[in-house]
Every structure is written in structure tokens, then in C-alpha cells.
Phi, psi and omega in degrees: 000140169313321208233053148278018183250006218270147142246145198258167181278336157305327180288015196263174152254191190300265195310347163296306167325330198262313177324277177309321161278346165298311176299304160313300174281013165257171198251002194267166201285159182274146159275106180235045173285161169253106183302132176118299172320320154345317227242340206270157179322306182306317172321319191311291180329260163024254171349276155001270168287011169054067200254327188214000000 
């Protein structure tokens, strides 16, 4: 069966554990700009009309 391979959060140890709740708590936002994009007519528009 596939998912006699899976590992689980009981199967970590201690520091994998910590790790994987260091990922879980943070609260700060995913970056997601496009490099370039910033910079395109539409963004320009965006701004402008103070929209973004």
C-alpha cells in the first residue's frame, strides 16, 4: 500500500518537531510580488488611483 511509507508528526523527533512548528507559527505574509511586475502599466494605473 502507498501509504505505508508516510511519515507522521509522531513519527519526527524533537528537533524536526520544532522545526515544523518554527514553520507553523509564523504569522508574517508570503511574498508574493513578480519580479517586474511592480513596475508594469497596470501596477502604475494601481498606484494612481491609490487602489494598491
Amino acid at each position: 500500500m502507498a501509504f505505508d511509507n508516510t511519515i507522521t508528526e509522531s513519527d519526527l523527533d524533537q528537533d524536526a518537531r520544532t522545526l515544523v512548528a518554527g514553520f507553523n507559527a509564523s504569522e508574517s505574509e508570503p511574498d508574493l510580488a513578480v519580479d517586474g511586475l511592480s513596475d508594469s502599466l497596470l501596477a502604475r494605473l494601481l498606484r494612481l488611483f491609490r487602489l494598491a
